[in-house]
Gaussian input, Z-matrix of N, CA and C with variables (Angstrom, degrees):
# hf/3-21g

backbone

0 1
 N
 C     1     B1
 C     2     B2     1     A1
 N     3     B3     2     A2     1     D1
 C     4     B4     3     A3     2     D2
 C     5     B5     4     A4     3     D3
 N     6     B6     5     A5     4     D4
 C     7     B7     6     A6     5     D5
 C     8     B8     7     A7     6     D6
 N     9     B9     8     A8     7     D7
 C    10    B10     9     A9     8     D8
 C    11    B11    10    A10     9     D9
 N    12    B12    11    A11    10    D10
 C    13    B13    12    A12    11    D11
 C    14    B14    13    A13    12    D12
 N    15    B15    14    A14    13    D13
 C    16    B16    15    A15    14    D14
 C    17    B17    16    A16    15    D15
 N    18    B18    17    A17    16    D16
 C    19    B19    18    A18    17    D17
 C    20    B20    19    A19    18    D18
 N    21    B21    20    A20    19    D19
 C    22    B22    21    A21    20    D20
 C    23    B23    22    A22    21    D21
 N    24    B24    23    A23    22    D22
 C    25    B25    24    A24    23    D23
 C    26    B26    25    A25    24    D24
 N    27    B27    26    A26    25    D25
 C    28    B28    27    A27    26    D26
 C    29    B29    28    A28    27    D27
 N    30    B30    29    A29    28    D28
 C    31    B31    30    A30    29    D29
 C    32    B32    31    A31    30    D30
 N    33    B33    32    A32    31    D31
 C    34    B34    33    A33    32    D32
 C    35    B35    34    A34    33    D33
 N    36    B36    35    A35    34    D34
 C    37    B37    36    A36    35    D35
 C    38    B38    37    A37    36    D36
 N    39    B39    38    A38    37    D37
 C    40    B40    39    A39    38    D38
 C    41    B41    40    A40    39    D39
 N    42    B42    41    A41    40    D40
 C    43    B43    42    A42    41    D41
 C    44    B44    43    A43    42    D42
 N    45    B45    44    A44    43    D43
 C    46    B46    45    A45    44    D44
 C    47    B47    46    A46    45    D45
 N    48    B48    47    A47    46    D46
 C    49    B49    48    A48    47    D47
 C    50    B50    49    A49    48    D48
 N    51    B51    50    A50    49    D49
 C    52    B52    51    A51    50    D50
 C    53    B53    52    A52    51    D51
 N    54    B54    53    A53    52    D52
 C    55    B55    54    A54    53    D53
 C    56    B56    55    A55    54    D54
 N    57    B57    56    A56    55    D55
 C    58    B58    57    A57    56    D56
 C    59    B59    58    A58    57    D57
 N    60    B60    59    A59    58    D58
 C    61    B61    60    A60    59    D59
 C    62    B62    61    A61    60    D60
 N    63    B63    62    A62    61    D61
 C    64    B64    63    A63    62    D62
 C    65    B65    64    A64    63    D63
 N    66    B66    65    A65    64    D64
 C    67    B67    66    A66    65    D65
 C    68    B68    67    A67    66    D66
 N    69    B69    68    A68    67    D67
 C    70    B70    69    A69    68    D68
 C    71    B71    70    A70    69    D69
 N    72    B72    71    A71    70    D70
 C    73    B73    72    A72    71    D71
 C    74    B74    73    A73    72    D72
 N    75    B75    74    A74    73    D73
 C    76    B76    75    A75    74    D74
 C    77    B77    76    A76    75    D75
 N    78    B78    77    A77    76    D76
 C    79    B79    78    A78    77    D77
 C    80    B80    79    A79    78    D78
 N    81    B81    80    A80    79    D79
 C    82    B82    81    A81    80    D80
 C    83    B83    82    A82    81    D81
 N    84    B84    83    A83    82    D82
 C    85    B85    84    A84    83    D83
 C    86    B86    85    A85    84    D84
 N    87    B87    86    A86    85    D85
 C    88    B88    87    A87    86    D86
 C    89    B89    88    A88    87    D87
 N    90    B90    89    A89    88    D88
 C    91    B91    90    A90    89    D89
 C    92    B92    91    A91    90    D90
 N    93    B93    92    A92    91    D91
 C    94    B94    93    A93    92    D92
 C    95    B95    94    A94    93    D93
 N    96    B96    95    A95    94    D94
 C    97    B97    96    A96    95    D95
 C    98    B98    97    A97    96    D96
 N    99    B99    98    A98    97    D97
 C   100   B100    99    A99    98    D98
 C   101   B101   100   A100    99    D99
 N   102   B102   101   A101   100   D100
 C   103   B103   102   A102   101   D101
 C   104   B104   103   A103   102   D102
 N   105   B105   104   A104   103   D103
 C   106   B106   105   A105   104   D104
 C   107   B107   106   A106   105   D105
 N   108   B108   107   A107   106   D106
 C   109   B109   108   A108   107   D107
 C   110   B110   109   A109   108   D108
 N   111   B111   110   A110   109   D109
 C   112   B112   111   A111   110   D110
 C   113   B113   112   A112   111   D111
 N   114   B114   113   A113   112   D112
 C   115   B115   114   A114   113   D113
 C   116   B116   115   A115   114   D114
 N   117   B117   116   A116   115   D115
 C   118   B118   117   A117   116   D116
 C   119   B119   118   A118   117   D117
 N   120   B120   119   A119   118   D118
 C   121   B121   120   A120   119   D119
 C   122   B122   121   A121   120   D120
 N   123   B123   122   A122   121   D121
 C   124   B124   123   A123   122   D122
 C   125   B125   124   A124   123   D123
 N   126   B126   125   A125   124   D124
 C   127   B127   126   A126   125   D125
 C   128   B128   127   A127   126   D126
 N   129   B129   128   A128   127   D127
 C   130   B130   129   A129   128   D128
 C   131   B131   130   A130   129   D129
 N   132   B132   131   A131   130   D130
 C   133   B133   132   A132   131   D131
 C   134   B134   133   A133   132   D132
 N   135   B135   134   A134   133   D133
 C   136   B136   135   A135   134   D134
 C   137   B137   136   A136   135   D135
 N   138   B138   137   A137   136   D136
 C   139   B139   138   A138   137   D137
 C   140   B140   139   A139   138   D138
 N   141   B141   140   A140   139   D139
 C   142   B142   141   A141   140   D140
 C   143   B143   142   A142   141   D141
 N   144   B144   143   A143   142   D142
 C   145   B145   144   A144   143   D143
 C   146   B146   145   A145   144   D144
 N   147   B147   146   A146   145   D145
 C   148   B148   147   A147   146   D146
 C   149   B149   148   A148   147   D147
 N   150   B150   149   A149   148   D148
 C   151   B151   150   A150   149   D149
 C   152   B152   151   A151   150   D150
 N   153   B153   152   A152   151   D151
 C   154   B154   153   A153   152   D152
 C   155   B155   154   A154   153   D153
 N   156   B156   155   A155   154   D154
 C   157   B157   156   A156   155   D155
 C   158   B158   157   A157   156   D156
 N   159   B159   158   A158   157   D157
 C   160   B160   159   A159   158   D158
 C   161   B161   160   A160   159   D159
 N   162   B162   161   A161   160   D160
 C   163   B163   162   A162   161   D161
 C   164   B164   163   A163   162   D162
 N   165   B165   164   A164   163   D163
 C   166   B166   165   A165   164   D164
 C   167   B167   166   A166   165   D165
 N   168   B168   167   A167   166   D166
 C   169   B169   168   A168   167   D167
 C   170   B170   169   A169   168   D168
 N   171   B171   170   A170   169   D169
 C   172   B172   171   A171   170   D170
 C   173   B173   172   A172   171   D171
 N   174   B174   173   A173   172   D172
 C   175   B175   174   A174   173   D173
 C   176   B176   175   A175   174   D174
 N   177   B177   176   A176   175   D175
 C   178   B178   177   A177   176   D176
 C   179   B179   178   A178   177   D177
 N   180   B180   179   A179   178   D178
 C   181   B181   180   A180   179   D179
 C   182   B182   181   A181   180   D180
 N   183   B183   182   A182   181   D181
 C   184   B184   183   A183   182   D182
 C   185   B185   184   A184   183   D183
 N   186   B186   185   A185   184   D184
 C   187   B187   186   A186   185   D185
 C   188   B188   187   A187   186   D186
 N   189   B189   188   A188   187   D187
 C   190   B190   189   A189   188   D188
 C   191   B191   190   A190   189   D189
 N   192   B192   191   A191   190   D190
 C   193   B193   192   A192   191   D191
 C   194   B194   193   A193   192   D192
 N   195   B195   194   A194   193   D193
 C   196   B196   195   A195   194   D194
 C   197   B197   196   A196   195   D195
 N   198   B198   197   A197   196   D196
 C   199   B199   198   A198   197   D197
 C   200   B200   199   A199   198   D198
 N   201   B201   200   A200   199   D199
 C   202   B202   201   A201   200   D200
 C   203   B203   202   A202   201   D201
 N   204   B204   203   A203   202   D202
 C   205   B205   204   A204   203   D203
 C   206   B206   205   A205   204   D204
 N   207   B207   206   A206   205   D205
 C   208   B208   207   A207   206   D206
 C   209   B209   208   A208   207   D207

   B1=1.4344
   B2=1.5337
   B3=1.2922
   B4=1.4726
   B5=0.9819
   B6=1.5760
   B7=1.6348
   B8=1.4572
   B9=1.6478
   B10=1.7051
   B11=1.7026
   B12=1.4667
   B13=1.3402
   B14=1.5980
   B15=1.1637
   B16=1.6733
   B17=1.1788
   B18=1.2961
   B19=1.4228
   B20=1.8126
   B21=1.4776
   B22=1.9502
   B23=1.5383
   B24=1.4573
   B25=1.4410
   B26=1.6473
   B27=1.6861
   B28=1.4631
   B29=1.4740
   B30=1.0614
   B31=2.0443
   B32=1.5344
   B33=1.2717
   B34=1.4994
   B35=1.4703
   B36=1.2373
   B37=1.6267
   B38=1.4817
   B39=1.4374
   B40=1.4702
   B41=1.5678
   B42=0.9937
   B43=1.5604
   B44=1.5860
   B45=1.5985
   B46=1.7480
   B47=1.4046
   B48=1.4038
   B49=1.5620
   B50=1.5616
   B51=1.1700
   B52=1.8485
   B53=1.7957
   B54=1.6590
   B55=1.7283
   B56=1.3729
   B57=1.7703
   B58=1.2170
   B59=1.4627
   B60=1.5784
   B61=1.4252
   B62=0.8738
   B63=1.1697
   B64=1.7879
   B65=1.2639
   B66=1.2190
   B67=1.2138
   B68=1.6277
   B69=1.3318
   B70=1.7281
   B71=1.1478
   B72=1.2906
   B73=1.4945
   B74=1.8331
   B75=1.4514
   B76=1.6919
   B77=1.7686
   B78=1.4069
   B79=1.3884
   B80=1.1557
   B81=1.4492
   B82=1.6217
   B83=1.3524
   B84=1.1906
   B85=1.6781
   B86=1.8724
   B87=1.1500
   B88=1.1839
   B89=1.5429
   B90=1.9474
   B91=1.4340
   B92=1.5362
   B93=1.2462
   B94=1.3754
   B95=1.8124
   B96=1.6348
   B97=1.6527
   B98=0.8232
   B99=1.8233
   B100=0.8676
   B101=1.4486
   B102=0.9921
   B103=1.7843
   B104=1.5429
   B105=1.0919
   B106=1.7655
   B107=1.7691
   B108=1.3078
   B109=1.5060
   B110=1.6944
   B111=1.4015
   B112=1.6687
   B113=1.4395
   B114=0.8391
   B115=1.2701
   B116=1.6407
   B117=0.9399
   B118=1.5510
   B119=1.3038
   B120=1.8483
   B121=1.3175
   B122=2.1603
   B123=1.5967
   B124=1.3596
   B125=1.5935
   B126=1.7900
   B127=1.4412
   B128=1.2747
   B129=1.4663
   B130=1.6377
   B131=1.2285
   B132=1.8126
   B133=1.4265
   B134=1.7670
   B135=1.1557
   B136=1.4015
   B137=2.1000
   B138=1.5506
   B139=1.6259
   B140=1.6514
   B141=1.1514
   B142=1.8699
   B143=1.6169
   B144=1.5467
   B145=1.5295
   B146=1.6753
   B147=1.2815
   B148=1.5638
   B149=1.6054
   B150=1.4591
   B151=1.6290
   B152=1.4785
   B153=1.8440
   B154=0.8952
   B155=1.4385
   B156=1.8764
   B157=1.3394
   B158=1.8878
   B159=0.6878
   B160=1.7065
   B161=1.3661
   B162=1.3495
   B163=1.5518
   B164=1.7621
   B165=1.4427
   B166=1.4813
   B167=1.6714
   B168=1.2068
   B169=1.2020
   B170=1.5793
   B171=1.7840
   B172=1.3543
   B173=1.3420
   B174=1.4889
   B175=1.3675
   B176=1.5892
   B177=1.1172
   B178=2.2779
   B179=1.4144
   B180=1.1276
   B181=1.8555
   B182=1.7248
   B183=1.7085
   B184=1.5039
   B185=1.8974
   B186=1.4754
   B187=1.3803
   B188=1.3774
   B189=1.6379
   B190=1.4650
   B191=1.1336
   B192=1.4242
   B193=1.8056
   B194=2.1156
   B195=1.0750
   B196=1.4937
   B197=1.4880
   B198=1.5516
   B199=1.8886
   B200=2.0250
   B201=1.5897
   B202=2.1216
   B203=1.1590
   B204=1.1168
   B205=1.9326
   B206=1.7752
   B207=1.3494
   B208=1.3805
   B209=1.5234
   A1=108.77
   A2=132.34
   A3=154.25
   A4=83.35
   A5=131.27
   A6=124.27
   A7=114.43
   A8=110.76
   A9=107.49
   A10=86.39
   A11=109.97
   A12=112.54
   A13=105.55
   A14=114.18
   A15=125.79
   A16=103.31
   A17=103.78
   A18=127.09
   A19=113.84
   A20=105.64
   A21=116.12
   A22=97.38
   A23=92.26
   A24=115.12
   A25=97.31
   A26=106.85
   A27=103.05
   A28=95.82
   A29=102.49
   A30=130.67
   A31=88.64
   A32=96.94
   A33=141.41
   A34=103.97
   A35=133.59
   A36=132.57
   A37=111.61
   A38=143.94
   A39=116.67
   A40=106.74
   A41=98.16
   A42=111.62
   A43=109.66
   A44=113.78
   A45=106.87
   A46=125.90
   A47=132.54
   A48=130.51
   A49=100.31
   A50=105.28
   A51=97.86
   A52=117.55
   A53=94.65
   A54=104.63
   A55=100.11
   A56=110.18
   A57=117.91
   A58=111.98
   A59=131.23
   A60=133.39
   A61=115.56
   A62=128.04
   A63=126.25
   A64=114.01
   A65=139.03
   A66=126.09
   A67=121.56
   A68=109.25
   A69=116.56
   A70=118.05
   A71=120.05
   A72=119.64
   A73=104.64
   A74=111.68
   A75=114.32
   A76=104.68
   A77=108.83
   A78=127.37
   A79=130.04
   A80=134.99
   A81=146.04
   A82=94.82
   A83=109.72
   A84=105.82
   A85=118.87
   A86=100.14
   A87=89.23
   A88=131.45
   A89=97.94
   A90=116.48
   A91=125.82
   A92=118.69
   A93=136.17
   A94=103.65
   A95=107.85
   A96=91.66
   A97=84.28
   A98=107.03
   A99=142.31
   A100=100.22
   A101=132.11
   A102=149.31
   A103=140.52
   A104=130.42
   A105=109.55
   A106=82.79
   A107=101.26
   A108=118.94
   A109=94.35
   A110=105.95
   A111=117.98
   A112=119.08
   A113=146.57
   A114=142.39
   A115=148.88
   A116=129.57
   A117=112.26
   A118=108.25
   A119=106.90
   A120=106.07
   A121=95.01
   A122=89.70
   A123=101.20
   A124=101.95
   A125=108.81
   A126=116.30
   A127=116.68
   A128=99.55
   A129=100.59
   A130=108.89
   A131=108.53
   A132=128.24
   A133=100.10
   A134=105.73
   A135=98.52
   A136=81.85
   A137=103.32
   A138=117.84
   A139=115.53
   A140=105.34
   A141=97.62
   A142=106.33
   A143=118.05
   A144=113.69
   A145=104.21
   A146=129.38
   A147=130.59
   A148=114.56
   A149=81.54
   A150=96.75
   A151=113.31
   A152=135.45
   A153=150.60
   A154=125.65
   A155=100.14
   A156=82.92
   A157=93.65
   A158=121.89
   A159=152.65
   A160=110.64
   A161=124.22
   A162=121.48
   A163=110.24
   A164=83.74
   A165=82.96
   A166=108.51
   A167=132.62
   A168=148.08
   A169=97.82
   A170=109.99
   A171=113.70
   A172=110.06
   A173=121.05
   A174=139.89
   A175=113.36
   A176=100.64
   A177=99.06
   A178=99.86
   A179=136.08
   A180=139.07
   A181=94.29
   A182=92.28
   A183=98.79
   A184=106.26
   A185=75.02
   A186=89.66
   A187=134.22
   A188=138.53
   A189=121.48
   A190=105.68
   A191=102.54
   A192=103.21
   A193=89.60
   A194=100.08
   A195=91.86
   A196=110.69
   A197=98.90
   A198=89.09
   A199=85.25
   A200=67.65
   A201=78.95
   A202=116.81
   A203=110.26
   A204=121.99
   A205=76.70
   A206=92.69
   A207=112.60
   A208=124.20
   D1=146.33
   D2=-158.18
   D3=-96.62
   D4=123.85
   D5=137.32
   D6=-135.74
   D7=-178.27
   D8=-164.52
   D9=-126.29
   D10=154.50
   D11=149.12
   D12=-134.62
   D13=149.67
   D14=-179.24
   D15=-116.84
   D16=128.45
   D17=171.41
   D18=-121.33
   D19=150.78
   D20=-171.58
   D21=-162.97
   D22=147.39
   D23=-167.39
   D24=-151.74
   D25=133.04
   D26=176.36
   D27=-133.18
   D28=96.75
   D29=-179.87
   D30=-55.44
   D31=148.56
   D32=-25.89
   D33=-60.06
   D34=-63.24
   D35=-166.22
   D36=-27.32
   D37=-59.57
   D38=-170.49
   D39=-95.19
   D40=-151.32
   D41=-168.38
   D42=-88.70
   D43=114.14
   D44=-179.19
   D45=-26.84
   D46=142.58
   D47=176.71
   D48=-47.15
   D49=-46.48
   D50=-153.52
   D51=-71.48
   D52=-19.12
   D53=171.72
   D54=-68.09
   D55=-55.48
   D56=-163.99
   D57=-52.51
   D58=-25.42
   D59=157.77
   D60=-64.78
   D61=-69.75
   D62=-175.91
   D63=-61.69
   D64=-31.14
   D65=135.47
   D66=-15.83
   D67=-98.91
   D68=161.03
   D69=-13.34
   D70=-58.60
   D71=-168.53
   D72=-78.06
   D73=-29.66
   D74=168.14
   D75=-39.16
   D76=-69.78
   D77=171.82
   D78=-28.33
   D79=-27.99
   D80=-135.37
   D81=-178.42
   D82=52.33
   D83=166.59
   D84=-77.31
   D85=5.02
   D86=170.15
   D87=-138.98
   D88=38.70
   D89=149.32
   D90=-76.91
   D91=168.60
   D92=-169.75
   D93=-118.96
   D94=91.97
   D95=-175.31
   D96=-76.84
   D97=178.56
   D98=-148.86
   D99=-151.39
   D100=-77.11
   D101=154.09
   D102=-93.11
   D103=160.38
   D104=151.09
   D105=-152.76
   D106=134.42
   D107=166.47
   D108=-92.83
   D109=154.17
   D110=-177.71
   D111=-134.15
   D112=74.17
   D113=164.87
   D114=-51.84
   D115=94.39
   D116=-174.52
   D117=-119.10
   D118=153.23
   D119=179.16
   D120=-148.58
   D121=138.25
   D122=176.57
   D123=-120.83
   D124=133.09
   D125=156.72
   D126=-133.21
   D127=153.68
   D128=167.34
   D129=-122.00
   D130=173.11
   D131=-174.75
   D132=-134.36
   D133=146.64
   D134=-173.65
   D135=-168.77
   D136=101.73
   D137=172.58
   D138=-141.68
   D139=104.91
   D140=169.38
   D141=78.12
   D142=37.06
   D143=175.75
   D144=91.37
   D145=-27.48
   D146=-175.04
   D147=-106.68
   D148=109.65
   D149=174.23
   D150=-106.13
   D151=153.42
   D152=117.20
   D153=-107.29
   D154=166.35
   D155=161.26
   D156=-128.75
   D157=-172.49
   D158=-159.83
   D159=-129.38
   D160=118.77
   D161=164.18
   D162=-141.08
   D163=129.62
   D164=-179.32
   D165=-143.50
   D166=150.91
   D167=-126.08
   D168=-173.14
   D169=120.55
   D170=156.54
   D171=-140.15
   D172=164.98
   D173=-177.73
   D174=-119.30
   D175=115.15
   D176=161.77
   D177=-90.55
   D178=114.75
   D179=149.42
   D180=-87.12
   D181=118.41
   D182=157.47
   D183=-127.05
   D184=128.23
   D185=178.64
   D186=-139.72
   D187=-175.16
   D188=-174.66
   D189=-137.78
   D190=142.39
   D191=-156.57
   D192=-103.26
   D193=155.95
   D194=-179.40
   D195=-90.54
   D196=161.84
   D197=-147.58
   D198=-98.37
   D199=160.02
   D200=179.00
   D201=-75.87
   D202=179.83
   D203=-162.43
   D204=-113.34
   D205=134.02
   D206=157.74
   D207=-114.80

């Protein structure tokens, strides 16, 4: 069966995308990917002397789990 899991990370505070995959994939070593879509997005703020910026980063893993013995 085909399935997706989504994963997001907004650096620095959680845990980087790329742990947060290999992680996953530690877990489920015995799926068959298939894909991973990747996303990243950077913003800034800059009002009255106070700047940040914003980074955020997500992953789609689609993948197929092998089917059970019935």
């Amino acid at each position: 069966m085909i399935k997706t899991v989504f994963l997001s990370s907004d650096y620095p505070h959680e845990k980087a995308i790329d742990d947060q995959i290999n992680s996953w994939f530690a877990e489920k070593p015995d799926i068959e990917l298939i894909d991973i879509k990747f996303q990243s997005n950077v913003s800034a703020v800059a009002d009255s002397g106070v700047s940040a910026e914003y980074w955020h980063a997500s992953a789609l893993i689609i993948y197929k789990e092998a089917e059970k013995s019935k």
